[in-house]
N, CA, C and O of each residue as an XYZ file, in Angstrom:
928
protein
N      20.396    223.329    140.913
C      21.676    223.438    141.567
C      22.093    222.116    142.145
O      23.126    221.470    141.969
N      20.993    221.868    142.905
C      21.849    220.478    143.425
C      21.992    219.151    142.177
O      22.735    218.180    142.321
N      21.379    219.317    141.348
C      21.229    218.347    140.165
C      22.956    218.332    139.516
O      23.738    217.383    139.473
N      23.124    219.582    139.120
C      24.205    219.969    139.031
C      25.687    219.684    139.701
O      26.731    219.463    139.087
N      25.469    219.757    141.303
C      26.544    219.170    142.045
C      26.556    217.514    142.275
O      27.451    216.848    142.795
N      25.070    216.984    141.632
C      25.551    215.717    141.726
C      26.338    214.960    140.208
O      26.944    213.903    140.035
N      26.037    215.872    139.481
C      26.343    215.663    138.511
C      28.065    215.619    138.513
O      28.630    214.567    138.216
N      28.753    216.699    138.828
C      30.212    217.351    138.859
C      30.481    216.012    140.141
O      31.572    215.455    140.025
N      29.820    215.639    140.984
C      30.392    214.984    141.905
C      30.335    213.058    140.900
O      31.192    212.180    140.803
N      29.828    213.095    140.712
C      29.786    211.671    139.911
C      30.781    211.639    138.703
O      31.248    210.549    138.376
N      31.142    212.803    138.004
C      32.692    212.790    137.542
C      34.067    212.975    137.841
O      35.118    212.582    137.335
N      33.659    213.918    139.119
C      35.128    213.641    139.955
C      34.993    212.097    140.389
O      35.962    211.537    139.877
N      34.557    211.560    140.796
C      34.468    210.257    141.640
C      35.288    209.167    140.021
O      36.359    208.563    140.072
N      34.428    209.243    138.898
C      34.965    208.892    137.501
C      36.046    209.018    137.389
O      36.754    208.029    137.201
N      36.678    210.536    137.477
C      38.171    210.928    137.136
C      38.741    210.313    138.403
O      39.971    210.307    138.458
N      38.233    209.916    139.192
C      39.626    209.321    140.197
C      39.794    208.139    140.325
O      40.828    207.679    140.808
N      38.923    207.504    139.965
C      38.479    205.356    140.021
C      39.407    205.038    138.453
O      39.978    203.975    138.205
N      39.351    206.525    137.331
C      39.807    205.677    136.306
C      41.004    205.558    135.980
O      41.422    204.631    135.285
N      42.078    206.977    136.691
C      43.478    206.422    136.848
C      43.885    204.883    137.619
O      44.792    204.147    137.230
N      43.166    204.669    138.552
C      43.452    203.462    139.356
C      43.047    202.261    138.052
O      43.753    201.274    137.843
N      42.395    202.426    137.645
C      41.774    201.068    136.844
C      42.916    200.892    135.855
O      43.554    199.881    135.563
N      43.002    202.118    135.425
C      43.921    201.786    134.421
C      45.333    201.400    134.583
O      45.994    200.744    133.779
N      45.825    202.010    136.015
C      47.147    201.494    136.316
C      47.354    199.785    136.986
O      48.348    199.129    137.299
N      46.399    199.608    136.996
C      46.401    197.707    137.381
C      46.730    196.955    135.916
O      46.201    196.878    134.807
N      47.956    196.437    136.609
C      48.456    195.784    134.950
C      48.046    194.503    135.155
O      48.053    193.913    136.235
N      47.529    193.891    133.634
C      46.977    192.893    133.263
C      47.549    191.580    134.002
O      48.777    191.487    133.994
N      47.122    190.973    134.379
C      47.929    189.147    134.513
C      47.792    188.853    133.866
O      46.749    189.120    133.268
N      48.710    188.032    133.378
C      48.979    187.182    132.480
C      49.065    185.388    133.031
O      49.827    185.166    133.971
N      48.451    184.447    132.555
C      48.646    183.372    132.735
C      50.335    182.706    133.152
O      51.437    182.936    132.654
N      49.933    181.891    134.182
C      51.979    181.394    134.414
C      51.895    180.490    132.732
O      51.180    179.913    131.912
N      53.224    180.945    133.086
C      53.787    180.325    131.441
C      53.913    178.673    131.936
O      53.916    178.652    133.167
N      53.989    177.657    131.510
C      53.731    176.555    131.347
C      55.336    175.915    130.997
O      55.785    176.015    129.855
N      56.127    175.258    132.107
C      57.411    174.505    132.175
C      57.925    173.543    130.873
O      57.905    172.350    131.177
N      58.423    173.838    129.358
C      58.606    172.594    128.583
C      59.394    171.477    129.569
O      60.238    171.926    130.344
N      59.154    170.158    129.551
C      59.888    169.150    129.746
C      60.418    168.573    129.128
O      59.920    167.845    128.268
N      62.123    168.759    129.457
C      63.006    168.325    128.339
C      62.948    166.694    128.135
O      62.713    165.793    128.941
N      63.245    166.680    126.785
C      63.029    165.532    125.891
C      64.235    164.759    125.562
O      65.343    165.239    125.324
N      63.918    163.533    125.570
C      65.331    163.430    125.436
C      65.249    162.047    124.400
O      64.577    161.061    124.703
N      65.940    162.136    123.298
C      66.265    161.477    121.905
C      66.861    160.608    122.227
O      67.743    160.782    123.069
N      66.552    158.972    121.535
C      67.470    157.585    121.997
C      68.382    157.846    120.433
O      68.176    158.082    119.242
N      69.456    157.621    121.377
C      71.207    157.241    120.125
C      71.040    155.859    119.915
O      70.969    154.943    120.735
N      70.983    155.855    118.538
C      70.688    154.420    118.119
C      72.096    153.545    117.507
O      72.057    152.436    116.975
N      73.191    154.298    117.726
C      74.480    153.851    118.087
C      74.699    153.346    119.337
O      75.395    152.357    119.569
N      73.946    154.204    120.393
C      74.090    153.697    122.052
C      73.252    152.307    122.085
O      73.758    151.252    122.467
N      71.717    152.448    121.576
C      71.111    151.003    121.474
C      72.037    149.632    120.976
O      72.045    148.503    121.466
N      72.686    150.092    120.000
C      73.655    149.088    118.571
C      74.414    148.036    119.907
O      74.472    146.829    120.140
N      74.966    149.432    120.626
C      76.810    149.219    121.396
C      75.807    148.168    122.604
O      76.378    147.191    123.088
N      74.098    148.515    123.074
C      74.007    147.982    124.344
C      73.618    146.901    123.944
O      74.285    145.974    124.405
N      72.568    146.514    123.072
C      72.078    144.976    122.488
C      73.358    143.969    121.798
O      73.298    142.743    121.704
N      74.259    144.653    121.450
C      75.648    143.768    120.865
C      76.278    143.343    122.345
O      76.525    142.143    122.463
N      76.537    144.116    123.379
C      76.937    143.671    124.584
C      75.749    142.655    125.501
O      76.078    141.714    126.224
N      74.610    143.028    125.305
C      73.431    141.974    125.821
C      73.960    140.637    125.525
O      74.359    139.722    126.247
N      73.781    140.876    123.495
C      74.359    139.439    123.039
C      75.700    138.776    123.101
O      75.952    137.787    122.413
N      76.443    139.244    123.811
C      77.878    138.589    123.918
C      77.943    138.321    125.242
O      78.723    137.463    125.655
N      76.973    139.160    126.237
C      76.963    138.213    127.169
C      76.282    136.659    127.684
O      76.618    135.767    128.464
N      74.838    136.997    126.513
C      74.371    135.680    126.590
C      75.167    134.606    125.587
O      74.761    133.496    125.241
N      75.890    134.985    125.377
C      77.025    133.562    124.392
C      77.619    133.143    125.277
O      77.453    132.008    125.723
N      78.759    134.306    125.887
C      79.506    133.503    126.917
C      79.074    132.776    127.922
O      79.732    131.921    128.513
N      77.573    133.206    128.217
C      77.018    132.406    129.500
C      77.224    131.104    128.773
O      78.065    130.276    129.122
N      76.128    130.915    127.382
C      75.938    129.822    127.292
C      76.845    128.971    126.898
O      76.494    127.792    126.949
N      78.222    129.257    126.408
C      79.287    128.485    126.145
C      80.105    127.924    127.640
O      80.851    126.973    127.868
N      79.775    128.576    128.137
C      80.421    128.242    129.762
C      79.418    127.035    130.447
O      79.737    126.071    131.143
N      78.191    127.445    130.006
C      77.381    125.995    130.914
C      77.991    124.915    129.845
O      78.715    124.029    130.298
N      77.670    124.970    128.173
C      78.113    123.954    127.698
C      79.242    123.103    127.783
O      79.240    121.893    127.560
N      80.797    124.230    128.325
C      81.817    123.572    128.491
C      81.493    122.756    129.770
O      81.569    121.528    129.733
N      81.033    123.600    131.220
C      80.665    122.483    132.038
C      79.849    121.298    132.260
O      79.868    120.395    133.095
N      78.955    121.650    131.018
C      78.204    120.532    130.854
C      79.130    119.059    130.149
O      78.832    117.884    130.366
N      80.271    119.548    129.293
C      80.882    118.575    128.736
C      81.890    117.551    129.796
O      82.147    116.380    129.518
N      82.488    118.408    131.308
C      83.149    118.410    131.932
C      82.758    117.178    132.771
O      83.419    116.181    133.060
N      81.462    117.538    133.085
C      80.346    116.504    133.513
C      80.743    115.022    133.522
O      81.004    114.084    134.276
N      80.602    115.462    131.912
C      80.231    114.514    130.859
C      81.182    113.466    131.413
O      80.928    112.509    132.144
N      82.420    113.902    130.857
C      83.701    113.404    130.585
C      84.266    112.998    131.588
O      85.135    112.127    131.534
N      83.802    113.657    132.876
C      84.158    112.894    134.351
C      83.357    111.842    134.527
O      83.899    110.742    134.628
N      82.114    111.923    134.590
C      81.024    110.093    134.484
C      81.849    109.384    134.039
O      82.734    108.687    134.536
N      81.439    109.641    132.823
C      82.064    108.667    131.707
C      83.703    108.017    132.319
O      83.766    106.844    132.685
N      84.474    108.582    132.347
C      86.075    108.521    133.184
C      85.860    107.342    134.279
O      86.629    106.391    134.421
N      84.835    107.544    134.927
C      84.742    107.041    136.555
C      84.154    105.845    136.085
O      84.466    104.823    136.696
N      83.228    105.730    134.959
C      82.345    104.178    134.645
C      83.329    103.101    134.051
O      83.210    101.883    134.178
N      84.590    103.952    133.199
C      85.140    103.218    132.313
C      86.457    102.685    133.010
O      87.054    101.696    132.585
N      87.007    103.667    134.495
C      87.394    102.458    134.956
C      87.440    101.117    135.798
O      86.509    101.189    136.601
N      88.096     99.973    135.952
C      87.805     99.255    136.996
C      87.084     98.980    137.903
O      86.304     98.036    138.028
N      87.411    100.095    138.802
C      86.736    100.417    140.410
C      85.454    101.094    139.802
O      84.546    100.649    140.504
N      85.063    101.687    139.142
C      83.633    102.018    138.546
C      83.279    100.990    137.915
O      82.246    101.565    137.571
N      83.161     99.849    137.372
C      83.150     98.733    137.101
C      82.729     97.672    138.262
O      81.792     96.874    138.295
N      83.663     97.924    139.112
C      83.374     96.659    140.158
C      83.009     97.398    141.533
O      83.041     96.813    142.616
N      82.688     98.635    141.389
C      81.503     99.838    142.147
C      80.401     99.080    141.766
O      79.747     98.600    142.691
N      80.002     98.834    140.522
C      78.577     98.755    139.814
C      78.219     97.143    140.239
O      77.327     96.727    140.979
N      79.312     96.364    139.446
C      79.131     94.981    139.621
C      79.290     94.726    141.220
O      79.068     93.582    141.616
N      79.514     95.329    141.788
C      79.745     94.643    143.645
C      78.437     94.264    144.459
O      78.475     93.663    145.533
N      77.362     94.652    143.873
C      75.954     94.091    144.646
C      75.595     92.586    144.181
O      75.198     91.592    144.789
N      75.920     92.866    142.803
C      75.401     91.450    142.262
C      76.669     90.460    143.184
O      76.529     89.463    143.891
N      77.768     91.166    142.840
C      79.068     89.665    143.071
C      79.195     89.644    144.251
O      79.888     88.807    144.828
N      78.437     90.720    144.923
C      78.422     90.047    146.547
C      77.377     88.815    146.894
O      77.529     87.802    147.576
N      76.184     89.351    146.097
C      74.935     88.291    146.015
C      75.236     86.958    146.114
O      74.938     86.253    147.078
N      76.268     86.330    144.387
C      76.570     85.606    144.271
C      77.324     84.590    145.470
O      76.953     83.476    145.841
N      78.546     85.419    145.940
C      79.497     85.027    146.918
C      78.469     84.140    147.931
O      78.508     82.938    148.192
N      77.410     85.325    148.468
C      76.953     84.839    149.847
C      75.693     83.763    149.602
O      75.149     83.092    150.479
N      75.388     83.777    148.232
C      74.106     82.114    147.551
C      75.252     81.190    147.447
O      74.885     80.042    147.695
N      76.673     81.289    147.133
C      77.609     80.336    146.977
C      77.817     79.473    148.132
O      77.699     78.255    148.269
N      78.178     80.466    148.978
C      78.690     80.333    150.613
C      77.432     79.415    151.504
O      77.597     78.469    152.274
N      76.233     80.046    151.100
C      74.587     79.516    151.811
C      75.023     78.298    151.244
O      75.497     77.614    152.151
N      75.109     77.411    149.590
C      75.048     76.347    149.631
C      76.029     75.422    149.915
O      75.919     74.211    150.107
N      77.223     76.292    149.923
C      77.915     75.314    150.589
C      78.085     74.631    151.769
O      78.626     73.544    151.973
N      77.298     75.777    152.882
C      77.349     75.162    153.908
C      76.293     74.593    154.176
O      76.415     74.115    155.304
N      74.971     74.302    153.615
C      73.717     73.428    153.298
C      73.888     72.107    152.529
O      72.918     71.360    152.401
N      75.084     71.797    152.014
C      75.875     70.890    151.483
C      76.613     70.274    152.236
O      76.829     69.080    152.026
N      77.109     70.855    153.163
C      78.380     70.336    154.293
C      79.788     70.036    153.121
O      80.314     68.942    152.912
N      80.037     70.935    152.693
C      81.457     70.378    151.793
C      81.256     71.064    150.689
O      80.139     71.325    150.240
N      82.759     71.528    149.986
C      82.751     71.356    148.526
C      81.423     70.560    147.586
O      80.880     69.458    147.526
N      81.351     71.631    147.069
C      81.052     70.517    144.966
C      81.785     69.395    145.071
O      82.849     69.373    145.688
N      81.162     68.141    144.344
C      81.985     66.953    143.778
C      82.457     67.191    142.544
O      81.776     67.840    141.750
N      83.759     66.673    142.188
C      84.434     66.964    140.874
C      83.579     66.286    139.642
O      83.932     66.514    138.485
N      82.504     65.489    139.907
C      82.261     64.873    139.031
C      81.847     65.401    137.638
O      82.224     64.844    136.607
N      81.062     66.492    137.647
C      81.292     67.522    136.803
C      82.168     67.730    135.362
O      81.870     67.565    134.179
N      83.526     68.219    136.133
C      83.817     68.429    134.960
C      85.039     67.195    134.886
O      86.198     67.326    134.495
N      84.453     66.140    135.327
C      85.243     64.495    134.517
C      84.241     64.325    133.382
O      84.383     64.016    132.198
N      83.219     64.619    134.104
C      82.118     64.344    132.878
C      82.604     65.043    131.546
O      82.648     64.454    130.466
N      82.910     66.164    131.710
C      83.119     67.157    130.673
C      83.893     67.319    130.068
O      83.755     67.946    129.018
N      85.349     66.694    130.571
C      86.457     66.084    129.956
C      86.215     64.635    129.570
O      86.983     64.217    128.703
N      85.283     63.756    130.044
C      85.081     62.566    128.795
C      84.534     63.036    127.777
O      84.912     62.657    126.669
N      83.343     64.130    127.937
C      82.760     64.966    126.760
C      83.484     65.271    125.589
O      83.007     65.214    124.456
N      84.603     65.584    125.861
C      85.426     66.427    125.071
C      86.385     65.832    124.591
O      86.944     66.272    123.587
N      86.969     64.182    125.487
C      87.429     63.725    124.819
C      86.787     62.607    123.692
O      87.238     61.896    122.793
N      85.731     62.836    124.175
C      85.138     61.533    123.157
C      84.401     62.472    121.590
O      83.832     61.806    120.725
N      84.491     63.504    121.497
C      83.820     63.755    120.456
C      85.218     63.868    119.699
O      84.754     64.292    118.640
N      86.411     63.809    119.496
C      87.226     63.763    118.236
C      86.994     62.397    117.809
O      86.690     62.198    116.632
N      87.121     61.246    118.780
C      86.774     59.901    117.758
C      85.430     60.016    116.944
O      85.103     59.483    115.884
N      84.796     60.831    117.726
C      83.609     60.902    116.528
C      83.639     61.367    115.245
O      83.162     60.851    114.235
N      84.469     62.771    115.422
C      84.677     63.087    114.361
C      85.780     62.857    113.608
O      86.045     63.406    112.538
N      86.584     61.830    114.324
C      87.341     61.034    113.153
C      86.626     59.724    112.115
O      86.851     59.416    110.945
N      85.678     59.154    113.160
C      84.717     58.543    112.622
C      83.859     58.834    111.115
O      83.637     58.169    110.103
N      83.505     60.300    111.626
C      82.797     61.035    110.391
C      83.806     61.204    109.412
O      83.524     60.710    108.321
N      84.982     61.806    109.509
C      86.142     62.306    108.342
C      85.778     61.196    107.130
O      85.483     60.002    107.073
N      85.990     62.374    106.147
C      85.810     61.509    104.630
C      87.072     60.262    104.953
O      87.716     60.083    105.986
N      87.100     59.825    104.181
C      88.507     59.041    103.666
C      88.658     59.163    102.921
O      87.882     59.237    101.968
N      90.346     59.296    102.997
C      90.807     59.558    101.390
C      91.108     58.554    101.038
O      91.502     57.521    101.580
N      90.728     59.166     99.153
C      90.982     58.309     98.038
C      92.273     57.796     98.050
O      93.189     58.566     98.338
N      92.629     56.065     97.661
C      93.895     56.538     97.571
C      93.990     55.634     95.489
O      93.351     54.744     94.928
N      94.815     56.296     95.192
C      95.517     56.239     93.655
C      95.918     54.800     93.516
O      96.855     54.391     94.203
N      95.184     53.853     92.545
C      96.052     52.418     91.982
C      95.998     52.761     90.627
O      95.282     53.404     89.860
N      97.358     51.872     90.613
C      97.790     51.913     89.196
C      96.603     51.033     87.967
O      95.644     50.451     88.474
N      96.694     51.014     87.046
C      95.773     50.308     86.261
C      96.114     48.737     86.339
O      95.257     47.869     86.508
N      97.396     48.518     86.201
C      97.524     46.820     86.735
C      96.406     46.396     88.166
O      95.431     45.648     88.229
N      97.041     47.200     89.118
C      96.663     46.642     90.475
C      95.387     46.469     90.895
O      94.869     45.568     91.555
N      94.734     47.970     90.171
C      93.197     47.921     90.370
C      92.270     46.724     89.444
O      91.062     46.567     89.623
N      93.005     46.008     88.532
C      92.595     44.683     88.264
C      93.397     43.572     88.479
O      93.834     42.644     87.798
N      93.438     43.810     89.216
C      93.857     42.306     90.232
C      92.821     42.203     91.458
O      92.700     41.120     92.032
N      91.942     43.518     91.933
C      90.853     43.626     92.527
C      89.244     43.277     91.705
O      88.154     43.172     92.267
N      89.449     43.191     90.700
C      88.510     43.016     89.697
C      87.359     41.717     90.107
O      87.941     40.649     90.298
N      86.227     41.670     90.227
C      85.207     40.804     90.459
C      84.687     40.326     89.532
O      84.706     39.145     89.186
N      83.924     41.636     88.809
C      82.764     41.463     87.938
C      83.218     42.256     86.998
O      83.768     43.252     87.466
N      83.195     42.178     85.355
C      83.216     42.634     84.774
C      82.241     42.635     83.366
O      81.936     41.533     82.910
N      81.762     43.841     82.693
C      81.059     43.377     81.807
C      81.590     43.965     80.458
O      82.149     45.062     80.437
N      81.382     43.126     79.204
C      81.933     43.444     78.070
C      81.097     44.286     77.694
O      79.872     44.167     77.692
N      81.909     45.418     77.269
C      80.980     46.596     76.191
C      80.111     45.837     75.239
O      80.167     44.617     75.393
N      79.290     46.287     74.255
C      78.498     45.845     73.111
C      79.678     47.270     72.392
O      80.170     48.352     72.711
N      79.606     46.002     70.934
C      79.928     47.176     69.856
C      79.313     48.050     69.144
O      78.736     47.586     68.160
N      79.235     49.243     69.321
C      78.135     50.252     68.513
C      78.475     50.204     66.836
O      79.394     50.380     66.035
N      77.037     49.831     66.920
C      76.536     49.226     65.129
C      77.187     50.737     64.379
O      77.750     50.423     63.331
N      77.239     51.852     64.565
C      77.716     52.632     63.483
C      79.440     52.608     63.473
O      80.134     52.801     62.475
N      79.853     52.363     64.639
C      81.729     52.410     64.661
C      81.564     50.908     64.052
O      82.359     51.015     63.117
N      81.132     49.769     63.973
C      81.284     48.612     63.066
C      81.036     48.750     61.947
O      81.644     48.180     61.042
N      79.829     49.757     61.754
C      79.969     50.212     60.071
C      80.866     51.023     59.627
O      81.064     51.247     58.433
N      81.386     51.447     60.429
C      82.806     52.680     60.278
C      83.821     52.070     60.143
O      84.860     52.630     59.792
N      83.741     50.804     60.389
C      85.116     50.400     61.042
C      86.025     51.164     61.664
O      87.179     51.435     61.331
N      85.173     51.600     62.928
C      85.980     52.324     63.966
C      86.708     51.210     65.209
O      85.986     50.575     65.978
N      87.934     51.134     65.232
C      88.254     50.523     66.262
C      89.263     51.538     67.601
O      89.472     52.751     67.564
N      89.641     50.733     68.477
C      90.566     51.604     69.566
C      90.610     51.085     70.727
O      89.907     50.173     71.162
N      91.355     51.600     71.193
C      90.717     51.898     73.039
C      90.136     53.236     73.721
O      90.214     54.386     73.289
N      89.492     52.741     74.983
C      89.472     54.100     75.283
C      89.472     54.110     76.883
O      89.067     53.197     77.602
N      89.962     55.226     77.253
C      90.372     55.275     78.736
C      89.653     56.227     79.523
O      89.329     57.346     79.126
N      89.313     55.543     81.133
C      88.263     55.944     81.687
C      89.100     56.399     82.795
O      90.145     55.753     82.872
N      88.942     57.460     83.817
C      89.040     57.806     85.062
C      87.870     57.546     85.813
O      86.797     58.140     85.704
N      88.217     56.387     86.776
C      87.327     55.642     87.791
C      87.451     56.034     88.838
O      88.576     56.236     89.294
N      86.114     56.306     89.685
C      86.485     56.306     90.948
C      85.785     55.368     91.711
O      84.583     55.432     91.452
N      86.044     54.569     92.503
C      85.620     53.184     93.171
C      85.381     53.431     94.378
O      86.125     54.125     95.072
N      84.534     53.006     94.699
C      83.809     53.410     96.516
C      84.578     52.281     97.004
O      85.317     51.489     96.420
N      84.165     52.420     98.429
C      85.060     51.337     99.282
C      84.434     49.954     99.494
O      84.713     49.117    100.352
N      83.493     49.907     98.480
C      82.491     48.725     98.896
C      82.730     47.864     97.336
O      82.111     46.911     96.862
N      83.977     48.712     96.770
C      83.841     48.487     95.457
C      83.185     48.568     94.327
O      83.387     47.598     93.597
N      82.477     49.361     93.911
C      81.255     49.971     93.036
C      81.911     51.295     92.332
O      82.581     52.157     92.902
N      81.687     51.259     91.475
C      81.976     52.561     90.047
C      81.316     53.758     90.817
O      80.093     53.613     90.787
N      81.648     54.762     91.420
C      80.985     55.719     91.563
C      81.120     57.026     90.990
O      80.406     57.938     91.410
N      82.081     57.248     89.941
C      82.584     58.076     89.135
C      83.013     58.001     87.297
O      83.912     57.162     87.246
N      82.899     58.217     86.698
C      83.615     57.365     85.127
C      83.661     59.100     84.533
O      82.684     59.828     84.711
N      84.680     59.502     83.963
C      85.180     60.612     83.278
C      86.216     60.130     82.161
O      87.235     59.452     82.297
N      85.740     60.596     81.205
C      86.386     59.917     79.686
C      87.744     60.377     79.257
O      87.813     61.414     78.598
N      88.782     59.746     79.545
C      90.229     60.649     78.962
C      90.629     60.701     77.703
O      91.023     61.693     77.090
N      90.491     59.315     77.230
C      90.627     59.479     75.855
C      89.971     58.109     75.063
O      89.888     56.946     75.458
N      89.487     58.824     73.610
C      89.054     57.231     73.171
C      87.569     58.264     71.719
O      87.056     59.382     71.714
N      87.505     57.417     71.075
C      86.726     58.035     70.143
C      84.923     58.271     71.029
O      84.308     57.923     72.037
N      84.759     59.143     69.711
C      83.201     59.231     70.379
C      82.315     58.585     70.156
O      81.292     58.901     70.762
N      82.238     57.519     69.316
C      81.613     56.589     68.824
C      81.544     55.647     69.464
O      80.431     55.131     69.565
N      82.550     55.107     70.075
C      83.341     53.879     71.424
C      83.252     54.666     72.910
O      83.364     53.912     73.877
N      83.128     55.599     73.102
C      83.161     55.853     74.201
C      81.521     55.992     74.966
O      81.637     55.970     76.192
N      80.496     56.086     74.638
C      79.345     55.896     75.312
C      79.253     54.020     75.801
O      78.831     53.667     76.903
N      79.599     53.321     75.033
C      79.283     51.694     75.176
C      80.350     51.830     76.125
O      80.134     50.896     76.897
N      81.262     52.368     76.488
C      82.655     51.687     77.248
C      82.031     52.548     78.342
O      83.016     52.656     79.072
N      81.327     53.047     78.785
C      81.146     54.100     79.495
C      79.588     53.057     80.625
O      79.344     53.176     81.826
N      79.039     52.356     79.808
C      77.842     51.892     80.087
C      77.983     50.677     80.320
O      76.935     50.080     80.570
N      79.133     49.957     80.331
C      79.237     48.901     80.015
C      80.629     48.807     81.607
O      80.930     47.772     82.202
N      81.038     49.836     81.813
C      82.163     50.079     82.748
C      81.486     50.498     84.221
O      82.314     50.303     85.111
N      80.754     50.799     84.517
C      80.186     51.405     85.534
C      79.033     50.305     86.025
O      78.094     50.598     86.765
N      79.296     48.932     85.449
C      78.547     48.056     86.213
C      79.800     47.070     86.660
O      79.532     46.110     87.382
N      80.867     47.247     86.331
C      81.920     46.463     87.176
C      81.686     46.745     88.768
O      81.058     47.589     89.407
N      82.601     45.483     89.131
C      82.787     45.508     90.309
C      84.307     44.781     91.014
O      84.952     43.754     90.804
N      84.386     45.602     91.659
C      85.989     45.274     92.651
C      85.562     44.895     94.023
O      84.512     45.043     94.647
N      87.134     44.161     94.389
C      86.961     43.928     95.893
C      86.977     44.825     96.559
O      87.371     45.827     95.965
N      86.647     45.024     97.892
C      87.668     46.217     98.470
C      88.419     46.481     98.905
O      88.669     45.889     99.955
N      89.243     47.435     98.501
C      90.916     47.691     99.054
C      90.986     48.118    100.784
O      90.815     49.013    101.612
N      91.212     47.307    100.656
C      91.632     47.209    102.309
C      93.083     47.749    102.834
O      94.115     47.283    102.351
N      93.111     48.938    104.033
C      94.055     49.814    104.346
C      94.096     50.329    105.345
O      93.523     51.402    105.532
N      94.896     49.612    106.415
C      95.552     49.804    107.867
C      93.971     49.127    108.385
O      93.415     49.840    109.220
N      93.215     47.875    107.997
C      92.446     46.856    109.246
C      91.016     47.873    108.242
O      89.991     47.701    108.902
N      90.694     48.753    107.017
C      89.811     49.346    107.147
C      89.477     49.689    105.512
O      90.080     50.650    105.034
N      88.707     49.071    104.797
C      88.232     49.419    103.463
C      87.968     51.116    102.983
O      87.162     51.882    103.512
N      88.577     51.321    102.228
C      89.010     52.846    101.884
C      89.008     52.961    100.043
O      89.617     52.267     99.228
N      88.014     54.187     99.817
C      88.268     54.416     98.391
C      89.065     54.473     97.292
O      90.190     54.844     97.629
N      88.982     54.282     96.204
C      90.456     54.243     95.406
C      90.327     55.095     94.319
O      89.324     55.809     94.326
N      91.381     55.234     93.042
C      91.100     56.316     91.995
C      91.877     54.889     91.082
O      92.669     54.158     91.676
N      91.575     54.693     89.848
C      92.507     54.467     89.028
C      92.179     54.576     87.604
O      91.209     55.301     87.381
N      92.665     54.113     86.719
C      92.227     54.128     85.261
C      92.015     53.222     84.466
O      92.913     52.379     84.472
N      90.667     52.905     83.321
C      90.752     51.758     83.228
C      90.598     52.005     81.470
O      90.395     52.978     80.743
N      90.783     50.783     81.309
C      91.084     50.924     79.374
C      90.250     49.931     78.869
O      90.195     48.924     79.574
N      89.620     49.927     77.903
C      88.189     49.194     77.357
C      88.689     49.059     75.886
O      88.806     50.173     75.377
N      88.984     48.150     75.140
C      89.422     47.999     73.995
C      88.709     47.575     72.571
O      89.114     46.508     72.111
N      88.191     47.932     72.181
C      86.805     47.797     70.617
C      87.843     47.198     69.935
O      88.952     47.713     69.792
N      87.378     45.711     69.349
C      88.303     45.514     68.062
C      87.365     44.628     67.013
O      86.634     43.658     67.216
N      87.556     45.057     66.314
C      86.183     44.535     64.846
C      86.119     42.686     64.699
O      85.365     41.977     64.033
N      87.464     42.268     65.803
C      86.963     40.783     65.794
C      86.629     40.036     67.041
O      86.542     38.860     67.395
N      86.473     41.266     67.571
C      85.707     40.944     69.154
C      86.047     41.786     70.321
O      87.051     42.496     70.387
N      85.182     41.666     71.197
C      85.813     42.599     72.704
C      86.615     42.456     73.045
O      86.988     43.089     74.032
C-alpha cells in the first residue's frame, strides 16, 4: 500500500512539473545588428580628384605669376638710374672722399702738367705718321724720265732673234724708287725673243732722283729699248 501511494504520488508531482516545463518558451539568441554599408560613387571620386587637381593648378599658376611679378619689379628698379647709382654710390662715395684726402695732403689742385703732356702726345704722333705715309708715285713722261738718266746699259742681242732677223722695239713699264733704282719692269709691248735681254739689261739702269716740294719721291714712266741688226 504505501509502495503504491508513493508511486501515484511521484506521478502526480510528474503531471504537474511537466505542464510548467513545457510552457517555458525557448530563448532564442539576440539577433545580431547588420551595419549598414556604404558603396563609394566613383563618379563622386572622378568630380572630387578633378576638383583636387584644379585646385592645385590654380595655386600653382598664382605663385608663378607672383613669382614673375617679383621678377619684373627687381629687374625695373636695377635698370633704372637711381638703382644704378643706389648700387654704384658706395664705391663713388669712396672715390670722392680718397680724392678729397689727397687733395688736401697736397695742399692744392693737380698740376695741369698732365694732360700738356698728352696733348704734345697727340700732337706729335701725326708727324710721325706722316713721316711713315708711303709716297706717292708720281707719272713722267718717257722724254723727262731720261733727262734723269745716269747709268745706262745696252741690251746684248739674242743670238736666235739675229738668226731670225728679228728686229723692234720694245716697251717697258718702270717703276723707279726714289733713290733712283729700277724697282719694277712689266713688259707692254715688244717681241718675245727681244724682250728678256731688254728686260735684263733695263733694270740695271739708273736715274737721278726726282726731287718734289725739298723731298725725293718715286716715279712711274715708260721706257723703250730698241734691237736693230746693225747695232743697239
Amino acid at each position: 500500500m504505501v509502495g503504491e501511494q508513493a508511486v501515484a504520488a511521484a506521478k502526480e508531482v510528474r503531471s504537474r512539473t511537466a505542464p510548467t516545463a513545457m510552457a517555458m518558451p525557448k530563448m532564442s539568441p539576440p539577433a545580431t545588428r547588420a551595419m549598414p554599408t556604404t558603396t563609394a560613387n566613383p563618379t563622386t571620386t572622378a568630380k572630387t580628384r578633378s576638383s583636387q587637381r584644379k585646385y592645385l593648378l590654380l595655386v600653382g599658376g598664382a605663385a608663378i605669376v607672383l613669382l614673375l611679378v617679383i621678377v619684373v619689379v627687381v629687374g625695373e628698379r636695377l635698370a633704372t638710374p637711381e638703382g644704378r647709382s643706389s648700387r654704384k654710390s658706395p664705391t663713388s662715395a669712396h672715390q670722392r672722399q680718397t680724392a678729397e684726402t689727397a687733395l688736401v695732403n697736397s695742399g692744392g689742385p693737380p698740376a695741369a702738367a698732365e694732360p700738356d703732356a698728352k696733348i704734345s702726345r697727340s700732337t706729335s704722333t701725326p708727324a710721325k705718321n706722316e713721316s711713315q705715309a708711303p709716297l706717292q708715285r708720281i707719272r713722267l713722261s718717257p722724254d723727262d724720265a731720261a733727262g734723269f738718266l745716269v747709268e745706262k746699259v745696252v741690251p746684248d742681242y739674242p743670238p736666235l732673234a739675229q738668226q731670225a732677223h728679228v728686229k723692234g722695239s720694245v716697251v717697258l713699264d718702270a717703276d723707279i724708287s726714289k733713290d733712283g733704282a729700277i724697282e719694277k719692269l712689266k713688259l707692254v709691248t715688244g717681241h718675245p725673243l727681244l724682250a728678256p735681254a731688254a728686260i735684263d739689261a733695263v733694270k740695271h739702269w739708273r736715274y737721278k732722283p726726282y726731287v718734289l716740294n725739298g723731298q725725293a719721291v718715286p716715279v712711274n714712266t715708260q721706257i723703250t729699248v730698241n734691237f736693230s741688226l746693225t747695232g743697239g
